[in-house]
N, C-alpha and C positions, 0 to 999 in steps of 0.2 A: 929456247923459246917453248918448245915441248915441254920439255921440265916444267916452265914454269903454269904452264897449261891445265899440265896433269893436279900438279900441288892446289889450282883455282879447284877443279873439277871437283876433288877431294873433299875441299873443304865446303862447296855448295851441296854435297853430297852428304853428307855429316852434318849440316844444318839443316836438309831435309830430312835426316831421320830422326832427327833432339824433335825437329817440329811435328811431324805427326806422333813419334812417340807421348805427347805433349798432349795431341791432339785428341787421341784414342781415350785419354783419361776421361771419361764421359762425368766421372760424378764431379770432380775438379772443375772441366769447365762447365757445367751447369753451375757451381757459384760464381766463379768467373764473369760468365757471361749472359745464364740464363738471372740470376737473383738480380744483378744491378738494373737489367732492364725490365722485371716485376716490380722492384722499389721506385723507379722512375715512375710507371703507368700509375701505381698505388698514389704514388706523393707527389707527383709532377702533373698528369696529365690530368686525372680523374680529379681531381682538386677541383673545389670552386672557387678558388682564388687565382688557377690555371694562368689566366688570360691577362691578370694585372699586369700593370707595366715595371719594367724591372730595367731601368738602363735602359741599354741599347738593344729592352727584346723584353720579354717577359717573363712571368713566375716560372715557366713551364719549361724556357731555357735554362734558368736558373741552376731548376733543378735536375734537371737535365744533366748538366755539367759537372752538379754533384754525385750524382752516382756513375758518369762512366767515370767519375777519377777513382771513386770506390771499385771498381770493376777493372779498372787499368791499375791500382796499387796491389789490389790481390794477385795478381797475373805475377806481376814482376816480383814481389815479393817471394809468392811461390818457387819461382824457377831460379832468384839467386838463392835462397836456403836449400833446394836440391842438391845444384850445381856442388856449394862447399860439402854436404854431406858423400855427394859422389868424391869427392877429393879425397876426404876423410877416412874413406872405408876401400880406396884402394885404387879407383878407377882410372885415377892421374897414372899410376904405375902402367894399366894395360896402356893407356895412351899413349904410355913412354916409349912402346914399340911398334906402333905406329911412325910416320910423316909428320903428323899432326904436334905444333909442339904448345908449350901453356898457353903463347900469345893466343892462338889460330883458337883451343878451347874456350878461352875465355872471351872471344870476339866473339863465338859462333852463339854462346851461350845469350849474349848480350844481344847478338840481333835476333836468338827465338822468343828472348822474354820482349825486345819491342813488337816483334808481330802478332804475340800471343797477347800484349798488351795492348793493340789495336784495333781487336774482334771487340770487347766490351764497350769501347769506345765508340768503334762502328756500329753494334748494335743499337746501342741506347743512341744514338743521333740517327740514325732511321725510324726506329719509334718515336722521335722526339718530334723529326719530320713530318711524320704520320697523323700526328695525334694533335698540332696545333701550338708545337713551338715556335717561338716566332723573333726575330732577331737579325742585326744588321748582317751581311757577310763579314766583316771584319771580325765579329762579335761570335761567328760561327768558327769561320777559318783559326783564326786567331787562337780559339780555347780550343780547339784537335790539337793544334799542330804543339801547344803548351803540353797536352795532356800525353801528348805519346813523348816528348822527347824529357818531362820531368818527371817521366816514369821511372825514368832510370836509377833516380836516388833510392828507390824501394828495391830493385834488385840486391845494392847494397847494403839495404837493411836486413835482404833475409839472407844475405850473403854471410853478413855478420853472427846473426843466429845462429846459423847453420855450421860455423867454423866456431863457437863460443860453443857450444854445446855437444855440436857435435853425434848427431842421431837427429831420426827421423822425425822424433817428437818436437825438435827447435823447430822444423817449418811450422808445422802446429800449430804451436804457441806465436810465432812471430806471424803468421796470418790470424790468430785472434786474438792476437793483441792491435791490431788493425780496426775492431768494431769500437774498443777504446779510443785510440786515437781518432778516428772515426768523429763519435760524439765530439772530441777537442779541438776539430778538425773543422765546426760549425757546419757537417758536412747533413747529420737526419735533422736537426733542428736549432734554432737561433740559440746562441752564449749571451750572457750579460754579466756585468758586473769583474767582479773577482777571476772567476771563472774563465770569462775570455781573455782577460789579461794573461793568463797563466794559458791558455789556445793559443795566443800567439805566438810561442815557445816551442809548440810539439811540432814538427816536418811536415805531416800534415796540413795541418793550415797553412802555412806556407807555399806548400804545392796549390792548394785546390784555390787560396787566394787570389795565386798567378793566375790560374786558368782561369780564374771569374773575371779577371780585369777588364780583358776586352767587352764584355757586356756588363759589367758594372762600373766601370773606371775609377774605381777603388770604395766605393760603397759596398758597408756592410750594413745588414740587417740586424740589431742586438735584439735580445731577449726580451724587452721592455719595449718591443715596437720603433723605440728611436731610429732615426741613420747616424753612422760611425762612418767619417771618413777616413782610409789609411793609405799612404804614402805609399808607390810602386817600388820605391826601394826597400821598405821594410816586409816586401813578401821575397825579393829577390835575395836579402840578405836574409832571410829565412832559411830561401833552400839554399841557396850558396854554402851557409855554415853548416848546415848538417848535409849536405854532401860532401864537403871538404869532414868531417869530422866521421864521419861511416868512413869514408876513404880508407884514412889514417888508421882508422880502428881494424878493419879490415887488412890493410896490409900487416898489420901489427899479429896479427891472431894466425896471416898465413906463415909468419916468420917461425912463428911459438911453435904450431905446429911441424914445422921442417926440423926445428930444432929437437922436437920431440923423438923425430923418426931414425 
C-alpha cells in the first residue's frame, strides 16, 4: 500500500512541476490567455451588436465562446508539440530511469495541457461575466465543460507536429497554423458560401461548433447575414474523425520513430 502511495505522490509531484514549469513561461501564456480575453473585450464585449440575441444568450456569449476555444486550442496544442519534441531529443531516456513509465508521462502530460487549457477558458468567461454576457446556465455550463474536454484533440495535433518534424520550430508552425484554421474555424468572423463548406472539414469547426451548441442549438451565422442550420451529429462526427485520425497518425510517427533509434 506504501508502494503504491509513494508511485501516486510521484506522479502529482511531476505534474506539478510540467505545471508550473508551463506556467513561468510568461510570454506563452500571455497569448494563451492574455490575447483570447483582449480579442473577446475587442470583438465580443465592446461591440455594438454586444447585446443582440443569439440563441440561448447573446452576441457577446457567442463570442465569448469563440475565443476561449481559441485560447484553450493554443494551450493544448502547445504542450502536445513539446511533449513529442521532449521525446525526440532524448528526455523519454532520462525518464527511462526514473519510476515514472510512458503511461504515467503521457497521462501527466495530458492533465497539464487540460488545466493549462482551462485558465483561457476561465479567463475569457470572467470577462464575459463582467462585461454583459448573458445566456441560459445550460448554454454557459454546457460550452466550459465541451471546451475543456475537446481540447484534447489539439494536444494531438501538436503531438503530431512535434513527432513529424521533430524540432522546436513544429510547435511554431503548428500554433500558427492555428490562426488559419482559426479563420476556417468561423471562429474571428462569419464563412459563406464555398468557403464554409470546405470550414466544415477542418477540426476546428468542428470543436468550436460543439461548444456553440448549447447556446445556439445548431445555428450558424453565414457570411451573407443568413442562418444555416446544422445537425449535432455532423459537429460530433467532425471531431470524432479527426481525433480518431490525429490518434492513428500519431501512434504511427511514435512507431517510426522507435524504429529509427
Amino acid at each position: 500500500m506504501s508502494a503504491i502511495t509513494a508511485t501516486r505522490g510521484k506522479r502529482t509531484a511531476y505534474a506539478w512541476i510540467e505545471l508550473r514549469r508551463t506556467l513561468r513561461d510568461l510570454v506563452t501564456m500571455f497569448f494563451v490567455v492574455g490575447l483570447p480575453g483582449f480579442m473577446y473585450l475587442l470583438f465580443g464585449a465592446s461591440a455594438g451588436y454586444s447585446q443582440e440575441n443569439a440563441g440561448n444568450g447573446n452576441v457577446a456569449l457567442y463570442v465569448m465562446i469563440s475565443m476561449a476555444a481559441y485560447g484553450a486550442v493554443t494551450a493544448t496544442v502547445g504542450i502536445g508539440g513539446t511533449a513529442a519534441v521532449e521525446r525526440m531529443q532524448g528526455w523519454g531516456r532520462q525518464l527511462g530511469l526514473t519510476p515514472l513509465s510512458d503511461g504515467t508521462y503521457v497521462a501527466t502530460k495530458a492533465a497539464v495541457a487540460l488545466a493549462v487549457a482551462a485558465l483561457p477558458i476561465l479567463v475569457v468567461y470572467v470577462l464575459g461575466l463582467l462585461t454583459g454576457a448573458e445566456g441560459t446556465v445550460g448554454a454557459w455550463l454546457g460550452s466550459a465543460v465541451i471546451l475543456v474536454v475537446g481540447a484534447v484533440l489539439f494536444a494531438l495535433y501538436g503531438l503530431v507536429f512535434g513527432l513529424a518534424f521533430r524540432s522546436e520550430a513544429a510547435v511554431s508552425a503548428a500554433a500558427g497554423s492555428l490562426v488559419v484554421l482559426g479563420f476556417l474555424g468561423n471562429i474571428f468572423f462569419p464563412l459563406s458560401g464555398v468557403l464554409l463548406d470546405i470550414a466544415r472539414f477542418t477540426p476546428l469547426y468542428g470543436y468550436v461548433s460543439l461548444a456553440r451548441y448549447p447556446l445556439t442549438e445548431g445555428f450558424v451565422v453565414a457570411g451573407d447575414g443568413t442562418m444555416v442550420r446544422e445537425a449535432l451529429w455532423m459537429s460530433v462526427a467532425n471531431v470524432a474523425a479527426w481525433t480518431t485520425i490525429l490518434a492513428v497518425l500519431a501512434t504511427w510517427l511514435v512507431r517510426r520513430s522507435r524504429g529509427r533509434q
